[in-house]
N, C-alpha and C positions, 0 to 999 in steps of 0.2 A: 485106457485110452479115452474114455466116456469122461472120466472125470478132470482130465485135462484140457480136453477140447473144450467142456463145462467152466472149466477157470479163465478159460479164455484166452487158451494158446492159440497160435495157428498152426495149421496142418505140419508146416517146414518145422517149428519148433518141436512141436510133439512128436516127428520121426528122428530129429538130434536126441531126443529124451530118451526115447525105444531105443535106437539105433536100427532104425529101421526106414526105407521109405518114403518119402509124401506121398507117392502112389497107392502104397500100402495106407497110410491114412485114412486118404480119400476114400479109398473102398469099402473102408471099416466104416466111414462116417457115413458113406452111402447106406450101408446095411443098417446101422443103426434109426436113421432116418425111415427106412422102408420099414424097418420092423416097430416099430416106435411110435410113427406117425408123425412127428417132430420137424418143426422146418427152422431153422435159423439158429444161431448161436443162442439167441433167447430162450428158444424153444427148448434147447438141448441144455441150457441151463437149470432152466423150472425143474425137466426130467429128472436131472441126478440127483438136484436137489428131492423130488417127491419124495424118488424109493432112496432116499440119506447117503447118495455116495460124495455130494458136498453138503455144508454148510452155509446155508445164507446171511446165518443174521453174523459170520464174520466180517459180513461187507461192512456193515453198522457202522 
């Protein structure tokens, strides 16, 4: 989930993904953000990038 909210889906898209939810989303992204300390798309971007669950220089 980390890593698609990370590429910059939004919640609706990523619960068609799962099949799961936006609700379900939401509460994942909450948890992540609490647990994390992360605020913003940005923020949860850097993240996955740090610990490698994306790649940034594919932006390039």
């Amino acid at each position: 989930m980390l890593k698609l909210l990370a590429e910059g889906h939004s919640n609706q898209e990523v619960a068609d993904i799962l099949c799961i939810s936006r609700k379900t989303v939401e509460n994942h992204r909450a948890h992540i953000v609490r647990k994390t300390g992360v605020q913003g798309q940005v923020g949860l971007t850097k993240y996955a990038a740090r610990i490698g669950l994306i790649d940034l220089d594919l932006w390039d």
